[in-house]
Residue frames relative to the residue before (quaternion, step in Angstrom):
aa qw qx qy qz dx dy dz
X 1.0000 0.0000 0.0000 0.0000 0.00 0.00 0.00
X 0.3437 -0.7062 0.5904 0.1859 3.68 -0.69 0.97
X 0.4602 -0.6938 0.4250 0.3553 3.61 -1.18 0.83
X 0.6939 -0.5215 0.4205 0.2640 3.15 -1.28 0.25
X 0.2725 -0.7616 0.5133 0.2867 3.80 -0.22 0.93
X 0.6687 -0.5816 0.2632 0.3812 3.41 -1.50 1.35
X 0.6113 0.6808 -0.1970 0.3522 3.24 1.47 -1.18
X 0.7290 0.3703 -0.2380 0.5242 3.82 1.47 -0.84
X 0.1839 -0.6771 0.6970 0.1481 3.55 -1.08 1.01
X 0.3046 -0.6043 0.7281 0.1094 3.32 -2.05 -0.03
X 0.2071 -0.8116 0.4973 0.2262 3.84 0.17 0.76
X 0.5643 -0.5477 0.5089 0.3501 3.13 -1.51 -0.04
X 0.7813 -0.3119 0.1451 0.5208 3.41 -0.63 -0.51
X 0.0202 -0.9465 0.2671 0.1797 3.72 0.31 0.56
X 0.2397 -0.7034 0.4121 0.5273 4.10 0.16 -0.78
X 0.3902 -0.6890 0.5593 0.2456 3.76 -1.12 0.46
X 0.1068 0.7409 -0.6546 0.1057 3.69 -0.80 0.71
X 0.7597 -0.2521 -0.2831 0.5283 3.45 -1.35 1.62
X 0.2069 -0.7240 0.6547 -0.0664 3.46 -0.09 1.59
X 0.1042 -0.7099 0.6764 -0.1663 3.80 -0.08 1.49
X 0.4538 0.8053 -0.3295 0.1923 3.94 0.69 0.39
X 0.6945 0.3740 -0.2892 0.5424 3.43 1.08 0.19
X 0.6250 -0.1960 -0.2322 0.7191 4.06 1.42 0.01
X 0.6591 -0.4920 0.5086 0.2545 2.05 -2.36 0.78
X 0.0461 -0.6846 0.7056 0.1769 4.11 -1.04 0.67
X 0.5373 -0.5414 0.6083 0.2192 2.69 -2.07 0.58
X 0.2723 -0.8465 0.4301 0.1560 3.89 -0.60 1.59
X 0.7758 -0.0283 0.1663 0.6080 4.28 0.37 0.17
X 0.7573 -0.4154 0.2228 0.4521 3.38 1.43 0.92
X 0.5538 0.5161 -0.4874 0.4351 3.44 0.94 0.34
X 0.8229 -0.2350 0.3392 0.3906 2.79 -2.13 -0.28
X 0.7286 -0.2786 0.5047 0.3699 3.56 -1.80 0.34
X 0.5062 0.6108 -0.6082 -0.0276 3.15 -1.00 0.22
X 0.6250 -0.5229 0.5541 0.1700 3.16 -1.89 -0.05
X 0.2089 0.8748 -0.3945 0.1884 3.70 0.01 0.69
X 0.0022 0.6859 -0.7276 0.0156 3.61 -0.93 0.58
X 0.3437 -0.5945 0.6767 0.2657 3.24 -1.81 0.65
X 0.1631 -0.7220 0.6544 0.1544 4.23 -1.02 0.37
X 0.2154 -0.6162 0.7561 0.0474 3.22 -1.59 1.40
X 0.2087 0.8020 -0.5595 -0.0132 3.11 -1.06 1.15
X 0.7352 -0.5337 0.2817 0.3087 3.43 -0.43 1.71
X 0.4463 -0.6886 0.5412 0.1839 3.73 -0.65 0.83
X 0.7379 0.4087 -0.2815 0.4574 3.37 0.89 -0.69
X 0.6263 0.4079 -0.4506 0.4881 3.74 1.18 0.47
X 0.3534 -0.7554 0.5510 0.0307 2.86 -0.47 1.66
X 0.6392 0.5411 -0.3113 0.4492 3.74 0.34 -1.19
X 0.8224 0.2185 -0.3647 0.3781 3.70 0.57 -0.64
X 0.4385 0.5963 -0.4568 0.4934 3.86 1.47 -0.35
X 0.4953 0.4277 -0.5827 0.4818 4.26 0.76 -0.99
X 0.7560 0.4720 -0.4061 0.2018 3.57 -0.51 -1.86
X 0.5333 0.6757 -0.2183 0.4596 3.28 1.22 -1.42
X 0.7330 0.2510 -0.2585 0.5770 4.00 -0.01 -0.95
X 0.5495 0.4810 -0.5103 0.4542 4.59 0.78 -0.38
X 0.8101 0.3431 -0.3334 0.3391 3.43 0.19 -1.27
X 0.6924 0.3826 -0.4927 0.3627 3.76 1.13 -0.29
X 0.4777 0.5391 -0.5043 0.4763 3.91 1.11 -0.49
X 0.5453 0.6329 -0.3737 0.4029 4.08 0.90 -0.88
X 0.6074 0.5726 -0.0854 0.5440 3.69 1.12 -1.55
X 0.8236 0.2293 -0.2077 0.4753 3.13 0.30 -0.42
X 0.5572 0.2904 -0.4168 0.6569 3.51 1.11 0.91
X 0.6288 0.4879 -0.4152 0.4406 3.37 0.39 0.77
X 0.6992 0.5531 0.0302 0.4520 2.86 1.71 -0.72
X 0.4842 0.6598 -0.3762 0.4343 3.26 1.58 -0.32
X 0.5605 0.5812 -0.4804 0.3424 3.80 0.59 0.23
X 0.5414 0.4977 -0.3228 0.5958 3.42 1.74 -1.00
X 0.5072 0.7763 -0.1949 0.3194 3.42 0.73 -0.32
X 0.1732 -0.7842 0.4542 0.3857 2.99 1.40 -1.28
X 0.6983 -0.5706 0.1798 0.3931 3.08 0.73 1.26
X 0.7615 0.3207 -0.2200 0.5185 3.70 1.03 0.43
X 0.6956 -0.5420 0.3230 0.3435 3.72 -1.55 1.47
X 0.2169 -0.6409 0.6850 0.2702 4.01 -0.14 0.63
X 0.3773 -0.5015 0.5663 0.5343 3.37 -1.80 -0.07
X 0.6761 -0.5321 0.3620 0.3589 3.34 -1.75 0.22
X 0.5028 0.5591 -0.3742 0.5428 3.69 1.36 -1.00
X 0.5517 0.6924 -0.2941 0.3602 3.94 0.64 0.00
X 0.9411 0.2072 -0.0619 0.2599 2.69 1.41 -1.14
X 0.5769 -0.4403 0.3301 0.6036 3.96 0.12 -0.18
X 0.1944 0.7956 -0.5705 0.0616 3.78 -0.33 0.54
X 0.3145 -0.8510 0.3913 0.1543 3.42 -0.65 1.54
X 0.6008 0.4155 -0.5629 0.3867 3.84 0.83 0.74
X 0.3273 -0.7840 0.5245 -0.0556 3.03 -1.10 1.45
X 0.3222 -0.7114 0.5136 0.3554 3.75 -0.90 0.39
X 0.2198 -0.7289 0.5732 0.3031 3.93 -0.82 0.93
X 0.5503 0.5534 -0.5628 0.2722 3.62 0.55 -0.06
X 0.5600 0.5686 -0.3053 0.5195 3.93 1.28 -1.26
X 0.6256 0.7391 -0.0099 0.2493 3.08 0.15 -1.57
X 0.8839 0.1127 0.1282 0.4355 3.34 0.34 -1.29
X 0.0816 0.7799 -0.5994 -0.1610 3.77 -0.30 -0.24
X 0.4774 0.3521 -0.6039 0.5324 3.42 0.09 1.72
X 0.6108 -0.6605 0.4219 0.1126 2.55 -1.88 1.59
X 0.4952 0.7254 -0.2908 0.3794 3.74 1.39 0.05
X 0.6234 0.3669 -0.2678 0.6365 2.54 1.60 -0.81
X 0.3400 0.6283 -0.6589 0.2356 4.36 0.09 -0.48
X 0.9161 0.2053 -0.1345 0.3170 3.35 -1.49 0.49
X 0.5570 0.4655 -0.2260 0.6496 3.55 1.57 -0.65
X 0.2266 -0.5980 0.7383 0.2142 2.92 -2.56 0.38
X 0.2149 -0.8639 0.4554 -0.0013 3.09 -0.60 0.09
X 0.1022 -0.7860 0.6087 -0.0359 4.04 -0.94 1.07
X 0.3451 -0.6160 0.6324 0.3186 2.94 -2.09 0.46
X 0.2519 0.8210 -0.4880 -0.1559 2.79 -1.54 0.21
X 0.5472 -0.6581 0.4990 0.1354 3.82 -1.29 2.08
X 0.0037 -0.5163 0.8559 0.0299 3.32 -1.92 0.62
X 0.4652 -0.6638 0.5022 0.3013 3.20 -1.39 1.06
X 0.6161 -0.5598 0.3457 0.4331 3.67 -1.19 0.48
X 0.6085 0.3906 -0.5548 0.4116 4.00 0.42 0.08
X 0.5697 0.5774 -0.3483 0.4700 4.28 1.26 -0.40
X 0.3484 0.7575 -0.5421 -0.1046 3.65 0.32 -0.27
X 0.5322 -0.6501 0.3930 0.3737 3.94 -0.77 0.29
X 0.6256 -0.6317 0.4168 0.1892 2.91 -1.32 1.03
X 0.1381 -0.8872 0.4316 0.0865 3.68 0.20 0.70
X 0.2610 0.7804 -0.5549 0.1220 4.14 0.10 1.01
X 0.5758 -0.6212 0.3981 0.3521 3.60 -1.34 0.92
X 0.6728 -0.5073 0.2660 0.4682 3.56 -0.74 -0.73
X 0.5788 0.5448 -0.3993 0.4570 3.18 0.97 0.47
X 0.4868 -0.5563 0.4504 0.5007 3.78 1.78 0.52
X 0.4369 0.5793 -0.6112 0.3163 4.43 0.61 -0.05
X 0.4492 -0.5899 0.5562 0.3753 3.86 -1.13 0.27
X 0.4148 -0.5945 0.6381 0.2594 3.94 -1.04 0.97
X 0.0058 0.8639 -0.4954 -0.0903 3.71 -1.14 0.72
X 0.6203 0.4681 -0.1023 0.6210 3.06 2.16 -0.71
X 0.6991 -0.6167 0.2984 0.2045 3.23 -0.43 2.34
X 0.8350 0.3982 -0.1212 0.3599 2.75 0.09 -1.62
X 0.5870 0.6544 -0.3801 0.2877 3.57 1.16 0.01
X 0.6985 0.2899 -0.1218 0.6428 3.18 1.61 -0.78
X 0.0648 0.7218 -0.5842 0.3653 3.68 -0.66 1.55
X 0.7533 -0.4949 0.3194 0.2926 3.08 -1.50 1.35
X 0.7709 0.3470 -0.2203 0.4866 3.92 -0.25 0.61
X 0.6527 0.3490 -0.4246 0.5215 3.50 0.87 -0.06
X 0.6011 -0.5231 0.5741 0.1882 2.93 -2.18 0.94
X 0.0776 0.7142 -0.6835 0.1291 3.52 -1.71 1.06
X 0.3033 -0.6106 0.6062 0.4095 3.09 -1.41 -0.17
X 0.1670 -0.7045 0.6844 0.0862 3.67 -1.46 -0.08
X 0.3520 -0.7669 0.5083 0.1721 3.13 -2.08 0.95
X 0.1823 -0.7042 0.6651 0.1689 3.71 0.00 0.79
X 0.0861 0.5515 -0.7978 -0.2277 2.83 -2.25 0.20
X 0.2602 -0.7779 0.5386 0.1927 3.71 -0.77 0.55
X 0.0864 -0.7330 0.6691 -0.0863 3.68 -1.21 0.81
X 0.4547 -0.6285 0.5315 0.3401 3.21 -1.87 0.35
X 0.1440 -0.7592 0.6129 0.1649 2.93 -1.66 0.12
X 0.0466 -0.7435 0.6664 0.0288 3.66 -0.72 0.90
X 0.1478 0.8713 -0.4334 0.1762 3.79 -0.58 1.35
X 0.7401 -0.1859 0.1552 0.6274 3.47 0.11 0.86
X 0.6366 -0.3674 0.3236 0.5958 3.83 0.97 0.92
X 0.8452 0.2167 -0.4424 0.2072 3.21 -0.69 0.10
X 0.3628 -0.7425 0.5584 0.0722 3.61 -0.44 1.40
X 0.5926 0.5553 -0.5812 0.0509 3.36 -1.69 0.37
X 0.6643 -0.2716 0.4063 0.5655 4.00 -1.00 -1.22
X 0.1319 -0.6767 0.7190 0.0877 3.22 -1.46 0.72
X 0.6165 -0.6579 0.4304 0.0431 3.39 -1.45 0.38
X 0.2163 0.8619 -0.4585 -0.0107 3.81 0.95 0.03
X 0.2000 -0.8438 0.4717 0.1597 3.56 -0.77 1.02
X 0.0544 -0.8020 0.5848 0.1087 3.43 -0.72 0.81
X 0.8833 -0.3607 -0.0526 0.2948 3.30 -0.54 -0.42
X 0.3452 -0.8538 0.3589 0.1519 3.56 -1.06 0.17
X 0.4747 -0.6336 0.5791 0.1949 3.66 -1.31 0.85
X 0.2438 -0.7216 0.6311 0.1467 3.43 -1.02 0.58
X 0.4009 -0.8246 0.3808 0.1195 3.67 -0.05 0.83
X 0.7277 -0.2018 0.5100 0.4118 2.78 0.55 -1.65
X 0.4113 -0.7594 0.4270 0.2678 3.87 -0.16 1.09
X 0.0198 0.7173 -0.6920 -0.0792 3.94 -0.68 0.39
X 0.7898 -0.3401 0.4147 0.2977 3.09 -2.21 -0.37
X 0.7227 -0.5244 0.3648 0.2640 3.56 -0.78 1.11
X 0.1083 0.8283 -0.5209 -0.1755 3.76 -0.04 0.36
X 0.8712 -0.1097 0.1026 0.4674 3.97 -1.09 0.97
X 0.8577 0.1062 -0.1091 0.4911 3.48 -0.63 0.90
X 0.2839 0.7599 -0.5048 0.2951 3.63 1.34 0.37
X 0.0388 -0.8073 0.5086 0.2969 3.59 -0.53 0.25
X 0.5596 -0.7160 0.3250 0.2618 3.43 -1.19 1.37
X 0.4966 -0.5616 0.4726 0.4634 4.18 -0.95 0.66
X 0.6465 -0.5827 0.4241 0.2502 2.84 -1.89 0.91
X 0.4958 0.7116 -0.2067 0.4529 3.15 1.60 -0.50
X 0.7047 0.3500 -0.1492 0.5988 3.75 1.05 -0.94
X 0.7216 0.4859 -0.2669 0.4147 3.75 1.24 0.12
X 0.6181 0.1608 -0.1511 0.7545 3.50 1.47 -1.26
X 0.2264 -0.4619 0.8263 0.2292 3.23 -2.62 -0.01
X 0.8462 -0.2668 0.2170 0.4070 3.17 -2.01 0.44
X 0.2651 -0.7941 0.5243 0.1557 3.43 -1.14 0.71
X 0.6273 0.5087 -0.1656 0.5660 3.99 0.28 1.04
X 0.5039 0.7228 -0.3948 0.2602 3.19 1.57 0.90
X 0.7099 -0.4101 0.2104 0.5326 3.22 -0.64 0.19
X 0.6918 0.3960 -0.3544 0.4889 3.85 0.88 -0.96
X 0.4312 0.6522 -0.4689 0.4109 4.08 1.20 -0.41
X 0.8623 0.3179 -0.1378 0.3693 2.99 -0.13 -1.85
X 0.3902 0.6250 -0.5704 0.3629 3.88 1.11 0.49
X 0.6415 0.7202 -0.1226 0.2340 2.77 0.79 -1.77
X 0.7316 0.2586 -0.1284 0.6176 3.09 0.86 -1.76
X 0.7100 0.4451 -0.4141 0.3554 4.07 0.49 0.61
């Protein structure tokens, strides 16, 4: 097993939200990508540590984009965020949370927890729980400097609650069509 660059994390258990993971979309005119937003619980510490090494990691890798020197960090764009500040949805309470894009020729490997590949859409969706590979990097673009976020691949954990925009079974909307109070109606 080769080690793990300083730069690539593995999350703990994590929640998916706009899960953009099977096509890449184009976001306000950009490129294709692939993208998911990650809720990850405040109280896992072990993956927020890995998470703050590989971007403090990134950003010594990165000092060339940099102009050859250590920005401060309060300087820069950094993508772990607090959902409690942040956010006003209750998914997010207690969690922080990042995005993170694979370009559309990279998409992420998608397998359940048994390492099996995931093939049916509908299995992975905004609200279930996974792990995910990050690798983090700098970015220095048209002025705006900081850590980007690169998503590779992902673990399905474990089914959760639907997040926003879920769309509801036909089953929990209509009942039999052709009941007695129907067929008054339509005579």
């Amino acid at each position: 097993m080769t080690p793990m660059s300083a730069t690539k994390v593995i999350t703990g258990e994590v929640r998916l939200s706009y899960a953009n993971v099977w096509e890449p979309a184009s976001i306000q005119g950009s490129k294709p990508k692939y993208s998911v937003s990650l809720i990850i619980p405040k109280t896992d510490t072990a993956t927020i540590q890995a998470i703050e090494n590989a971007i403090d990691a990134a950003i010594e890798q990165g000092i060339a984009k940099f102009g050859g020197k250590k920005p401060n960090k309060a300087a820069l764009k950094l993508p772990l965020r607090d959902g409690d500040t942040e956010r006003d949805d209750e998914a997010y309470a207690g969690s922080f949370f990042l995005n993170a894009n694979a370009n559309e020729n990279k998409p992420p490997q998608i397998v359940d927890a048994q390492v099996r590949p995931i093939l049916d859409r509908a299995e992975v969706y905004s609200g279930c729980y996974a792990r995910v590979s990050l690798n983090f990097y700098a970015f220095n673009t048209n002025g705006n400097k900081g850590i980007a976020v690169g998503l590779g691949n992902i673990q399905k954990t474990r089914d959760g609650e639907a997040l926003g925009g879920g769309q509801a079974s036909a089953e929990s909307e209509f009942t039999a069509f052709g009941t007695t109070a129907q067929d008054d109606f339509l005579s």
